[in-house]
C-alpha positions as CSV (number, residue, x, y, z in Angstrom):
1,X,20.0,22.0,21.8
2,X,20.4,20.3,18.8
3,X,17.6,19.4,16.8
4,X,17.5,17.3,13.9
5,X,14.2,17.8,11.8
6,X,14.2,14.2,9.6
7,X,14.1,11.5,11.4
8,X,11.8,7.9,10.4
9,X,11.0,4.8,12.4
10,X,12.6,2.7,10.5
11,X,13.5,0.3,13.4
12,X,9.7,-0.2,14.6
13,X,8.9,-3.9,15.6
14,X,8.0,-6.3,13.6
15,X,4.0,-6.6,14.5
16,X,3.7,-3.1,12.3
17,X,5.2,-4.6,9.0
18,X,3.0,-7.9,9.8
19,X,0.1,-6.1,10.0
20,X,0.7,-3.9,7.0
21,X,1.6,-7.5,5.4
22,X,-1.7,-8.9,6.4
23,X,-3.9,-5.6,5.4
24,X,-2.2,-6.1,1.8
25,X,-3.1,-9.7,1.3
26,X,-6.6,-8.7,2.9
27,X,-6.8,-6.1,-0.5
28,X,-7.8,-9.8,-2.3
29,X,-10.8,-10.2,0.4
30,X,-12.5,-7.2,2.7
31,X,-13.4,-9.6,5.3
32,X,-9.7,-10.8,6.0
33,X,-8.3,-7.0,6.0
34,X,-6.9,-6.4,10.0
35,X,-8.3,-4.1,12.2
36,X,-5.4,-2.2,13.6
37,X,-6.5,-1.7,16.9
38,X,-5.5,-6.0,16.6
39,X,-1.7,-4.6,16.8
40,X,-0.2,-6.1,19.9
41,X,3.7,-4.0,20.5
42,X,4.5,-3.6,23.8
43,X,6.0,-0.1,25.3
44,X,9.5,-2.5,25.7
45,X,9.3,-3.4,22.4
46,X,9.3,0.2,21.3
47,X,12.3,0.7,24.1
48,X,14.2,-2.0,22.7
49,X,13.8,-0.8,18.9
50,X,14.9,2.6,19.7
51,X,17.6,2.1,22.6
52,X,19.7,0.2,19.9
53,X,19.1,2.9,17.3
54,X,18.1,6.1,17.1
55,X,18.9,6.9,20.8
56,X,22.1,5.0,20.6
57,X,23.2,7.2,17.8
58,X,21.5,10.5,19.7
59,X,24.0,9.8,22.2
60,X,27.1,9.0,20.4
61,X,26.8,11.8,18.1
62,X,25.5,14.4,20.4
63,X,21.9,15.5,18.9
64,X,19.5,16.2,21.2
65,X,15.7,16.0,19.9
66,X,14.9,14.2,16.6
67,X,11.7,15.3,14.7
68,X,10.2,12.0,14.4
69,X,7.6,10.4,11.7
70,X,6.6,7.2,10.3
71,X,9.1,5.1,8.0
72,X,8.7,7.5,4.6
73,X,9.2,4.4,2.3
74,X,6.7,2.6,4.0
75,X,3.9,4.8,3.6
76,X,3.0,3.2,0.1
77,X,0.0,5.5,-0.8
78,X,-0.2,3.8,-4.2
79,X,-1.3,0.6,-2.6
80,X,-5.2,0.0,-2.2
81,X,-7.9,3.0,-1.6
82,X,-8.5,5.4,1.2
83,X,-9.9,3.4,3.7
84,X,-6.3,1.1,3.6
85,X,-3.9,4.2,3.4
86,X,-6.1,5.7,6.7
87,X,-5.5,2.4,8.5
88,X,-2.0,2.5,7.5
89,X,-1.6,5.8,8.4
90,X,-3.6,5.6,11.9
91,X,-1.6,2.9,12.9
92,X,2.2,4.4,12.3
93,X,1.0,7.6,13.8
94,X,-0.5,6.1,16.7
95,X,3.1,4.3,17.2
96,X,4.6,7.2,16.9
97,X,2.8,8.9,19.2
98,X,3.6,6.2,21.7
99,X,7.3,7.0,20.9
100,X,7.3,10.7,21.6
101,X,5.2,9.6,25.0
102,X,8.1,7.4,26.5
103,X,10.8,9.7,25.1
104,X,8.6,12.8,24.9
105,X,12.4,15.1,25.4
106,X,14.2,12.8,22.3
107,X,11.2,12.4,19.8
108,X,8.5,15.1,18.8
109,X,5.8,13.8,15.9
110,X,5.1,14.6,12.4
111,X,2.5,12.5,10.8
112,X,2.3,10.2,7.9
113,X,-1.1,11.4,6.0
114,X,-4.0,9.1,4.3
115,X,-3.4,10.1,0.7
116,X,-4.3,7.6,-1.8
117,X,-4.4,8.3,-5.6
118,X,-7.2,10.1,-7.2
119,X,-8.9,11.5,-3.8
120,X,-8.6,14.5,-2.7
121,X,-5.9,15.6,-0.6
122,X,-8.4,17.7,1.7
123,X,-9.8,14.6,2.7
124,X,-6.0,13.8,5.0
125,X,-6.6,17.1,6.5
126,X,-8.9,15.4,9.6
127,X,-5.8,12.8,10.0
128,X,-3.6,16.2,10.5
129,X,-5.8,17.6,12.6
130,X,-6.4,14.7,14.8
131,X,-2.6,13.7,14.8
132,X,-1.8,17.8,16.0
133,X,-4.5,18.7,18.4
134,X,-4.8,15.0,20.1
135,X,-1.1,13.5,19.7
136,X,1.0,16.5,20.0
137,X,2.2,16.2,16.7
138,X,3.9,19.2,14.9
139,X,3.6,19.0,11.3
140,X,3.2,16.5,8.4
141,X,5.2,14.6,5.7
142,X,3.4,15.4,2.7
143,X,3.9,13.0,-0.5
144,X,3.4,15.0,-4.1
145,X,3.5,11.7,-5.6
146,X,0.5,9.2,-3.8
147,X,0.7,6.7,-6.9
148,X,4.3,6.1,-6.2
149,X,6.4,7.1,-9.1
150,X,4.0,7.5,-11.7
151,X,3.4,11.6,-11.1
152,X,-0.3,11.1,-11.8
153,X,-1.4,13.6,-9.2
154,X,-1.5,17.9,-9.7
155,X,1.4,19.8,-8.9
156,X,1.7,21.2,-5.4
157,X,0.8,24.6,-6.7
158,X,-2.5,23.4,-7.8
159,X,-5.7,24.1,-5.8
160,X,-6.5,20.0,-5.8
161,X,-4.3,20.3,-2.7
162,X,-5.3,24.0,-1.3
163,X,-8.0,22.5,0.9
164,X,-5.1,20.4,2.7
165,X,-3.3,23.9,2.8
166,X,-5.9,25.5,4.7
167,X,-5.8,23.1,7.7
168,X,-2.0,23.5,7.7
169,X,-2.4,27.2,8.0
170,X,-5.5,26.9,10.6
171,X,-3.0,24.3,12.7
172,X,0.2,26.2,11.7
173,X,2.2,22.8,10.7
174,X,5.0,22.8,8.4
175,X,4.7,20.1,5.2
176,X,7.8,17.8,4.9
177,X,7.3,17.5,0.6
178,X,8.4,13.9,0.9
179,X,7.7,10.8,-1.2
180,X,7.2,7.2,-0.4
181,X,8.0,3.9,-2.6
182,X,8.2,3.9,-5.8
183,X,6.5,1.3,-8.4
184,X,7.8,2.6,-11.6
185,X,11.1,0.2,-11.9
186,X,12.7,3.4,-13.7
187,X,12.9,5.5,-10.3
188,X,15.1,3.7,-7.3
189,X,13.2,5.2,-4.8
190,X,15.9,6.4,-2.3
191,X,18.3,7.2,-4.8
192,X,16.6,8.7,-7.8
193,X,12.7,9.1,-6.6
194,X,13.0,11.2,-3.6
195,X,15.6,13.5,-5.3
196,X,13.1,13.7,-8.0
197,X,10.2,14.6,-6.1
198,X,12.8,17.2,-4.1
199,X,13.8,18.8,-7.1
200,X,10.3,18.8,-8.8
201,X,8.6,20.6,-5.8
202,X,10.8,23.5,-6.1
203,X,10.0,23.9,-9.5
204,X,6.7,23.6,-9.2
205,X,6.8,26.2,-6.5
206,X,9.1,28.7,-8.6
207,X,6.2,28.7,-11.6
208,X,3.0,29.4,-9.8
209,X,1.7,31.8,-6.9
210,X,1.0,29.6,-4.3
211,X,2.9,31.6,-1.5
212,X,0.6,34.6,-2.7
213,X,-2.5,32.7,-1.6
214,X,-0.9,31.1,1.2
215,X,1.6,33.5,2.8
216,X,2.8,31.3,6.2
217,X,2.3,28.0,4.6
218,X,5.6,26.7,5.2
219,X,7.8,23.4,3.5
220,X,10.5,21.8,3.8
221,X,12.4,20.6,1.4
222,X,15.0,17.1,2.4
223,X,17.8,15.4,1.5
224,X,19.4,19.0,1.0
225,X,16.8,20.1,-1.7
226,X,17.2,17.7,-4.3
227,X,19.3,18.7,-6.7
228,X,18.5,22.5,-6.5
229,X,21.4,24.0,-4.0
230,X,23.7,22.2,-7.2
231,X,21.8,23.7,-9.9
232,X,20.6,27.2,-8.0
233,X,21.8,29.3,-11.0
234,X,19.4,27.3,-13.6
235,X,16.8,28.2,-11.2
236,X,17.6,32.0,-10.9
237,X,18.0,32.1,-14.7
238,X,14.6,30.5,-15.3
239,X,13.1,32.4,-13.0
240,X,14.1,35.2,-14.8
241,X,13.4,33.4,-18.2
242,X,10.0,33.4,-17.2
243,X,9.9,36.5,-15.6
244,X,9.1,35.6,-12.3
245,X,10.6,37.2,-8.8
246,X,13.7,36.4,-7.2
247,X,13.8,33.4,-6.0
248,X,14.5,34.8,-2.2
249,X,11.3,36.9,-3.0
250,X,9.8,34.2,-4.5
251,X,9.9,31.1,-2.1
252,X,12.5,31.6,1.0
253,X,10.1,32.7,3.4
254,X,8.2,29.6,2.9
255,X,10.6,26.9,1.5
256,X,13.4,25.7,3.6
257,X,15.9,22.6,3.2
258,X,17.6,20.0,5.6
259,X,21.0,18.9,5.6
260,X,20.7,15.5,4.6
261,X,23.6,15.6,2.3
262,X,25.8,12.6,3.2
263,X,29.5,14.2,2.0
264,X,31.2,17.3,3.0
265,X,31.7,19.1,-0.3
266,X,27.6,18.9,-0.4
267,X,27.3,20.6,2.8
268,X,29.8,23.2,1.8
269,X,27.5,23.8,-1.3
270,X,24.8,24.1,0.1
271,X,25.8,26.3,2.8
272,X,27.6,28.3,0.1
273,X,24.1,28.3,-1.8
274,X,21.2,28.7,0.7
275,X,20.8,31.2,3.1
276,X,21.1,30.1,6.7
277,X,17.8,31.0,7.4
278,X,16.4,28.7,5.3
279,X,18.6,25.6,6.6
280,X,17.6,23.2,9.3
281,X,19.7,20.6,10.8
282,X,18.8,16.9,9.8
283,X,20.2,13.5,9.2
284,X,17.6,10.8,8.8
285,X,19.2,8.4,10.6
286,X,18.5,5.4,10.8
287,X,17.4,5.7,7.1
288,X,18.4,5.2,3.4
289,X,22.0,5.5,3.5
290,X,23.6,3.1,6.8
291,X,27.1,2.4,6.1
292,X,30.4,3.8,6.9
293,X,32.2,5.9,4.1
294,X,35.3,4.5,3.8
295,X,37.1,7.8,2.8
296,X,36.7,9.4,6.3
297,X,35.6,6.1,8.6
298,X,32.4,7.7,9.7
299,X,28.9,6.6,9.1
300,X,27.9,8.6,6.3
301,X,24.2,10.1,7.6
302,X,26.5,11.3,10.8
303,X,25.9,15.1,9.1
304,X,26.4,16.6,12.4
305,X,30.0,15.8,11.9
306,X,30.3,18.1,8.6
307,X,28.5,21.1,10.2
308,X,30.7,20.9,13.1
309,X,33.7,21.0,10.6
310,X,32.4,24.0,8.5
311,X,33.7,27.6,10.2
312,X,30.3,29.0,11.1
313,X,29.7,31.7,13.5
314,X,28.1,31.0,16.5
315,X,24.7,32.7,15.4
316,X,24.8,30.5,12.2
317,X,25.2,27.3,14.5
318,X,22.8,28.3,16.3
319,X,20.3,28.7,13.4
320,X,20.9,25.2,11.7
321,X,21.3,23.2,14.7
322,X,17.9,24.4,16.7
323,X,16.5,27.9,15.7
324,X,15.1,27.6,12.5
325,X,13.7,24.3,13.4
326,X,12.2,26.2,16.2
327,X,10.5,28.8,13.6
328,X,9.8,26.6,10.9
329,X,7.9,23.9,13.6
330,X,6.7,27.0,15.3
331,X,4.7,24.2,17.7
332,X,7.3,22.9,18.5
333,X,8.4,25.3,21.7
334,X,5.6,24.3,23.3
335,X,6.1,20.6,22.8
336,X,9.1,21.4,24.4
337,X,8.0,23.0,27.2
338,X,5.2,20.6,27.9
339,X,7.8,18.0,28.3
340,X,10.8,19.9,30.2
């Protein structure tokens, strides 16, 4: 099986973005704000929106179960308070849900949470719980950044988020560290915030303890880790600089990357880099980067194609393409089995 752990729906139908468009303009007056239980998508809408795209693509490029979440730029925690970032949230999980019940042996859920700036992150943690123990859901994309480029919240490390923490071990769910949109014009948010907020969480995670307190929490790290794999030998050096553990010590029994690294020569790097054990398979298709590189003629999020063209033993394979997804979402065999 090949299982690809980053996956968004970015093709949902167009009744979500409406209603997200009409709970922004309700921000200027509480009485006009939607009730999302109003959202009217039919179960062929959802067909037609994947059939097209995600499972088109499943087929032609031979994955077999994508790890499935709400749209990450969409999420948008910056905008309004609480109460619109759990609406928000309630209604992309509840469509994702709805997507991993028609397709339940192509999709398996990871849930968007309520964060909003300035409130506690523990406060997301019934959202997670709901979204795991009633939906099926196997983990969470978690966003370091809720104000949306402006870094205004605690690092990761800090115990503003440990209540969060706790649910995650109680539920054992994996954390996707993954930002949304960003509002600061300096940051381009596929290109320069999320490799930010990739590369920042690693830091942030080499200088503090965390993994002391919370032994199995577990992250993942996308888009191949930022730009650590590149710069791994600044890392070990300031680790040692600040006399800290080795980094496999340190963080690779907790803190894992994905492969969505859209050339070759990154692959080879960070296979060269990162210990299999800590790699999972991922593309995030259909997602920030949709054309066709015209170097090769292949769709450059098609990462499936480098693995296969890396000399791996079959063990290896085996680990990026479906085992360590299978450890790291350690729910997610029984998801699995449930739906075989």
């Amino acid at each position: 099986m090949i299982i690809d752990c980053h996956g968004h729906y970015t093709t949902a139908p167009a009744e979500l973005q409406k209603y997200r468009d009409a709970q922004i303009a309700g921000l200027k007056n509480p009485a006009d704000v939607p009730v999302a239980a109003h959202i009217k998508i039919t179960d062929d809408q959802i067909r037609e929106s994947l059939e097209k795209a995600q499972l088109k693509l499943q087929r032609e490029r031979g994955t077999d179960l994508t790890i499935f979440s709400p749209r990450a730029s969409a999420m948008a925690h910056h905008i309004g308070n609480e109460t619109t970032s759990l609406n928000w949230s309630q209604a992309c999980n509840d469509l994702i849900y709805r997507v991993t019940t028609l397709y339940p042996e192509n999709f398996s859920g990871v849930c968007q949470l309520p964060q909003s700036p300035g409130v506690e992150p523990g406060r997301s943690a019934r959202e997670l719980e709901r979204c795991v123990t009633e939906l099926g859901f196997i983990g969470c994309n978690l966003n370091p950044d809720p104000s949306g480029g402006h870094w205004t919240a605690p690092p990761l490390t800090d115990r503003h988020w440990y209540p969060l923490y706790e649910k995650m071990v109680e539920l054992d769910v994996p954390a996707m560290v993954h930002v949304s949109a960003s509002c600061n014009p300096v940051f381009h948010a596929t290109g320069a915030h999320y490799i930010n907020a990739d590369t920042t969480a690693f830091m942030q995670f080499l200088t503090a303890d965390l993994f002391k307190d919370f032994p199995t929490l577990k992250f993942i790290i996308p888009h191949g880790g930022g730009a650590v794999p590149f710069h791994w030998g600044r890392y070990r050096g300031l680790a040692q600089d600040l006399k800290r553990p080795l980094l496999g010590e340190l963080l690779l029994k907790n803190v894992f990357f994905d492969t969505c690294v859209y050339h070759l020569p990154g692959i080879e790097l960070l296979l060269k880099v990162i210990p299999i054990d800590n790699i999972l398979f991922g593309s995030e298709m259909v997602g920030a980067v949709r054309g066709i590189d015209p170097e090769t003629g292949q769709y450059y999020d098609d990462t499936k194609r480098y693995i296969d063209a890396l000399r791996l033993s079959d063990g290896d394979r085996y680990k990026i393409f479906e085992g360590n997804a299978r450890r790291v979402y350690s729910r997610l065999g029984a998801r699995l089995r449930k739906s075989s």
